[in-house]
Residue, then its C-alpha position, 0 to 999 in steps of 0.5 A: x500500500x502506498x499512499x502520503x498521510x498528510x499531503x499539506x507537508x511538501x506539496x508537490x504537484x498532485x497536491x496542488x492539482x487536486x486543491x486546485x478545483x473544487x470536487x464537482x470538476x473532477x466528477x465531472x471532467x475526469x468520470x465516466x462511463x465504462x464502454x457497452x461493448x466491455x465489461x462492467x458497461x456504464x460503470x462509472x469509472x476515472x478511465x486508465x488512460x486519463x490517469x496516465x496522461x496525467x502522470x505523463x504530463x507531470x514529466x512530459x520532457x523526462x518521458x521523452x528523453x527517456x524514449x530517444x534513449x531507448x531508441x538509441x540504445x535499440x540502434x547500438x544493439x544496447x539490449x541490456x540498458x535498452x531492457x532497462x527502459x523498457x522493463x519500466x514502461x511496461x509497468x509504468x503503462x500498466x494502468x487500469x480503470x479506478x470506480x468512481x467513488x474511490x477515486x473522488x473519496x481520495x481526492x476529497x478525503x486525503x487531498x483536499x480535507x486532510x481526514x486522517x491526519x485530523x483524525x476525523x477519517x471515518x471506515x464502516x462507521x468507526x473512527x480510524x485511529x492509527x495510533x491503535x497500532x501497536x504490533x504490526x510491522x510498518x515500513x514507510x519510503x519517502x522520496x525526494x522528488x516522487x510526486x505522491x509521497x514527498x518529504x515528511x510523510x515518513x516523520x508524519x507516520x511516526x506521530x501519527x503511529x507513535x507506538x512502531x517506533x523505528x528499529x534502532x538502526x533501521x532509519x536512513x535520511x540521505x539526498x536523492x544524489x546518494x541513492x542511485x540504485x533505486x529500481x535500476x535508477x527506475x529508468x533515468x527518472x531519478x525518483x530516489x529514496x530520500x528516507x526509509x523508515x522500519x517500525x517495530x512488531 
């Protein structure tokens, strides 16, 4: 599961996006109905497609580096750093089509009203209280140039859920330019790990 806690620490782009316009704009420019000619006709869904073009858009001039590299290394018989690319895309590509309710109660609830860092989130009827949380493992990444969970969300887990203190030891802060390794540099888009914390059992 990934996700920010309290997306009014480091906004970054989708955090501006999403408090950029009321929630009626998103139900209705970015719903819409699952074709007849498919499965699950007329549900109403935030289309695949749309979600990637608007994650590609973010970073258009990196996309498209990242496929001229691509076709070059393809050109010098560069078949490993070509894989590489390619390995990323295919998953980055692989999206699919979100129900609508989900998709605007994560608008609303985590972007725009900040629910469960005010402790007002609400689950079946009860309350969520992550500070219930008391034996369970949790490992909680940040990234410094992500564009979902930036900076903070690490250090906001830990008073959210003050009983998973980090393990001794298991705690590392360091710049984007000291992590390199991430997912083969996931591809050139240099979405490194800034901090990296694992929490007790």
């Amino acid at each position: 599961m990934a996700g920010p806690i309290d997306t009014r620490i480091q906004p970054t782009k989708v955090n501006e996006f999403a408090n950029s316009k009321p929630i009626k704009w998103f139900e209705e420019n970015l719903i819409n109905y699952v074709p007849l000619q498919c499965k699950g006709a007329f549900r109403q869904v935030y289309p695949g497609f749309v979600q990637l073009t608007a994650f590609v858009s973010m970073n258009l001039e990196r996309h498209i580096k990242q496929h001229m590299d691509l076709a070059n290394h393809l050109a010098k018989g560069e078949k490993d750093k070509a894989d590489v690319i390619k390995t990323f895309y295919d998953e980055y590509f692989a999206v699919m089509d979100l129900p609508a309710d989900f998709y605007i109660e994560t608008v609303r609830d985590v972007f725009q009203e900040h629910l469960l860092p005010q402790g007002k989130l609400v689950h079946r009827g009860r309350p969520v209280n992550p500070a219930a949380i008391k034996r369970m493992g949790l490992m909680t990444v940040e990234g410094e140039k992500d564009d979902i969970c930036s900076i903070g969300q690490t250090r906001r887990r830990r008073t959210s859920a003050p009983a998973c203190a980090p393990i001794a030891g298991c705690t590392t802060c360091r710049p984007a330019s000291a992590i390199t390794a991430c997912s083969r540099e996931n591809a050139g888009t240099t979405r490194s790990i800034r901090c990296c914390a694992i929490s007790c059992m």
